[in-house]
C-alpha positions, 0 to 999 in steps of 0.5 A, a space after each residue: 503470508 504464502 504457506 511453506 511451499 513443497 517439490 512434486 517430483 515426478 521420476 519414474 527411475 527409482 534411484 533417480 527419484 530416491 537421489 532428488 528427494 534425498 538431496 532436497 530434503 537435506 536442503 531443507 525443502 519438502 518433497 512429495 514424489 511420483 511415478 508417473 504424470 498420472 499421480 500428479 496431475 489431480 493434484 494441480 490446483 490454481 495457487 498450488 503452494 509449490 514447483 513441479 520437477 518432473 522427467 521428460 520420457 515417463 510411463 504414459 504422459 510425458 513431461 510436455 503433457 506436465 508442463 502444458 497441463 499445469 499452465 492450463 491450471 496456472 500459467 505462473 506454476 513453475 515447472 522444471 523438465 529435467 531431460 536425457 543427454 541429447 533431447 536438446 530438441 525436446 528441451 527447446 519445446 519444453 522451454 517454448 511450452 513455458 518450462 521454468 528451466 531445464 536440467 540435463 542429465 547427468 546434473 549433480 545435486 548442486 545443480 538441481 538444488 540451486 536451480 529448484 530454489 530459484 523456482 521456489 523463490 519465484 513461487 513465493 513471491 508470486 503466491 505472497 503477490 497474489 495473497 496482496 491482490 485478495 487481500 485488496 480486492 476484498 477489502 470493500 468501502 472504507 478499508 479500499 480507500 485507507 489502505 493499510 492495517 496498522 493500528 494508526 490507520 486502523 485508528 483512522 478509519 474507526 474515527 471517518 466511520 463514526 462521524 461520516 454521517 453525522 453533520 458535523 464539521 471536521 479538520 483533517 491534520 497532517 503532514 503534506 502527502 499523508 492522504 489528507 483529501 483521501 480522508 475528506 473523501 472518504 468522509 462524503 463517501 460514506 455519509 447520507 450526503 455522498 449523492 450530492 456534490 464533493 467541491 474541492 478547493 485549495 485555498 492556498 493555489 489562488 490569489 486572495 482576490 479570486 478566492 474570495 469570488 471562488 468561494 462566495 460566489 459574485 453577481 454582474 458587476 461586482 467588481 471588474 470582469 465580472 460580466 454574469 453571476 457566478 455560484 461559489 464553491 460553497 453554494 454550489 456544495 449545496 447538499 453536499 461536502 466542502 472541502 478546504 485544502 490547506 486552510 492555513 493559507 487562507 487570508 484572515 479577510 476570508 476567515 471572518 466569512 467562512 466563520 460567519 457561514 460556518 455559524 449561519 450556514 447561508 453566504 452573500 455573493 460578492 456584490 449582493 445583500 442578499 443571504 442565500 442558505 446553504 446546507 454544506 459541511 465542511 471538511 479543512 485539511 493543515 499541515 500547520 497546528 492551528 491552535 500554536 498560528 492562532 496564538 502567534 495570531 496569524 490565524 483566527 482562534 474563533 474559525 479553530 474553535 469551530 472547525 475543531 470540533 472533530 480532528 482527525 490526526 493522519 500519522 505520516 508514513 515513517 509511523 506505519 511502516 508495516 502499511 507500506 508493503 501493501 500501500 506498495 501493492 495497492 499502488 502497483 496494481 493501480 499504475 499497472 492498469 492505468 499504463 497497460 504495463 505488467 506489474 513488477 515483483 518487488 525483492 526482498 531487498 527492494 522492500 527493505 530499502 522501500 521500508 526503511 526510507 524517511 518518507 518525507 513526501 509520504 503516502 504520495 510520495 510511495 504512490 509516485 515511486 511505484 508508479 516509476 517502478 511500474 514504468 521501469 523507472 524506478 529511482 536510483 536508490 531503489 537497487 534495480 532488478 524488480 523481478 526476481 525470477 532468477 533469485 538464488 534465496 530459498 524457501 525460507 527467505 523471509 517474507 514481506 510481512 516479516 521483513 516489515 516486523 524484523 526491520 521496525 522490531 530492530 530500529 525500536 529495540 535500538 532506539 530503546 537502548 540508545 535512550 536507557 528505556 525511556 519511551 519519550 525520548 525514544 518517541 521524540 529520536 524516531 519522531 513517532 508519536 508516544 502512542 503510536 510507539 507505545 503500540 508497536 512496543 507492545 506488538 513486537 513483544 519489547 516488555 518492561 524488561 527493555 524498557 525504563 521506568 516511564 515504559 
């Protein structure tokens, strides 16, 4: 969150300063006055947590000396001149200098107040923008591959960090678009196996008569075409990490193989008799419950059993909400550098419109969408207009932060309400799991005295 944010006014005609303080403090904005450029000057500092308002004509340095002295400090600074009747000229300058905006005298306080919150709002969101971009670029390793600080995601990363350099074999469960390679990658990353090879395969993007070969492996011969030998993926993971996207796709004929080489860590190429040892952990990734086909029998309960050693449970988006602002972040910063396109800042009512959506397409679906709004494309039920910089909401509009609790808090208490209290009925409306719902409870402060008896 942007520390509460002040006006450096700078007026050496008494009266006029004593009027302008007088005014912004009634709407409620902290002020600290100057009488010349002099006094304020050694006070701009980078990320200074406010806007300068300041007279063209002072003692001394004039206003454009404030305004080009304050960019050199920090070009995104709003500073707004306020000019004499007839320096049209020295407003165009100030203008051309990088003035935020310009106020002729004489100007009423209305027109003062409506113009400074508006430079107010502008300097939030920048300040809160750039807190984001610390925050990203300080988060190293594991937290700048799963971005987010919900406890469900938090939750995920303890596990990845646990067993990324343990040998074992993981399933990677969740909706399609909630990161699940991210997690696979992550895990290689960040084990002793990160220097050698990290092979993907989607096992449902191939016919089953080529995964076989891709996997495997086939030697001259082995069936039509095949004119050489061809190493495998999971030969060719040797030393490394395998990772098997939608494996619930994969043909039953191809379930019996891998199980066999999950349990004797060697493979036989297509068309050889010959065993060659691989040393290759496996990470699969479903959407699917495995354990519910394997009982409908469209899926072998064996290779469950011995994926499923280590599961790891990635939430959908509509179940970390409180990440999407700075998922949303993340995301920008990334399509920005990637198009060469500056980066648009988001509205209150953007990121309440962005919070509030169902997610069905989840992390990769919010990725896809900020990378449309970095584009200028952004879809149609995101209101357009991403840069507020001529916002009228004030100092103490909330912050992305507090939009995020306001909004999840509301939903909640509702939902609760709805369902006299009890949390599994609440859990299953809002299609979050009971723990994860138990979690935010908690957190949002909705006591026993909201809830039934099973809270």
């Amino acid at each position: 969150m942007s520390p509460s944010l002040t006006v450096y006014l700078v007026e050496d005609d008494a009266a006029v300063q004593l009027g302008c303080v007088q005014a912004l403090q009634l709407s409620d904005m902290a002020v600290q006055a100057f009488g010349s450029a002099e006094e304020l000057l050694p006070r701009l500092v980078p990320g200074l947590p406010g806007v300068v308002v300041t007279d063209m004509r002072l003692p001394g340095a004039d206003g454009l000396a404030v305004i080009r002295q304050a960019h050199g400090i920090d070009p995104d600074l709003p500073v707004i001149m306020i000019t004499g009747h007839g320096d049209v000229t020295l407003a165009v300058e100030a203008m051309r200098s990088g003035a935020y905006d310009f106020i002729p005298k004489p100007f009423s306080p209305e027109q003062l107040i409506e113009v400074v919150q508006r430079a107010l709002e502008k300097r939030r969101l920048t300040l809160e923008v750039a807190h984001l971009r610390r925050a990203l670029s300080l988060r190293e390793g594991l937290e700048g591959q799963l971005v987010g600080d919900s406890p469900a995601i938090r939750r995920v990363r303890q596990l990845v960090m646990e067993v990324a350099d343990s040998p074992v074999d993981v399933l990677i469960r969740g909706e399609t678009g909630t990161g699940k390679e991210v997690v696979a990658r992550a895990l290689h990353d960040h084990s002793r196996r990160s220097q050698a090879p990290y092979v993907a395969l989607n096992c449902g993007g191939l016919p089953d008569t080529l995964l076989d070969s891709e996997l495997f492996g086939h030697e001259p011969g082995a069936f039509t075409g095949a004119q050489k030998r061809r190493i495998g993926r999971i030969e060719h993971a040797h030393g490394g990490t395998l990772f098997l996207d939608e494996l619930e796709s994969m043909p039953q004929g191809v379930q019996v193989k891998l199980l066999r080489v999950l349990q004797e860590r060697s493979i036989e190429r297509l068309g050889s008799n010959q065993s060659v040892p691989v040393d290759v952990r496996v990470v699969a990734a479903t959407k699917d419950d495995l354990l519910a086909r394997a009982q409908q029998g469209s899926f072998r309960a064996d290779l469950v059993y011995r994926l499923n050693v280590v599961n790891i449970e990635l939430p959908p988006l509509r179940e970390r909400r409180d990440d999407i602002p700075m998922l949303m972040e993340h995301f920008m910063l990334l399509a920005a550098s990637r198009y060469g396109r500056p980066q648009p800042v988001l509205s209150a009512l953007q990121m309440q419109q962005l919070i509030a959506r169902e997610w069905p397409g989840n992390v990769r679906e919010l990725r896809n969408v900020a990378d449309a709004m970095v584009l200028g494309v952004g879809p149609q039920w995101v209101t357009p207009g991403a840069v507020p910089a001529d916002a009228s909401a004030g100092d103490d509009a909330p912050s992305l932060t507090d939009t995020v609790n306001q909004f999840e808090r509301g939903l909640i208490a509702d939902a609760l309400e709805r369902h006299g209290g009890n949390v599994m009925q609440t859990a299953k409306s809002l299609r979050v799991a009971k723990t994860t719902l138990a979690d935010k409870i908690r957190k949002h402060g909705l006591g026993k005295g909201e809830l039934g008896a099973d809270g």
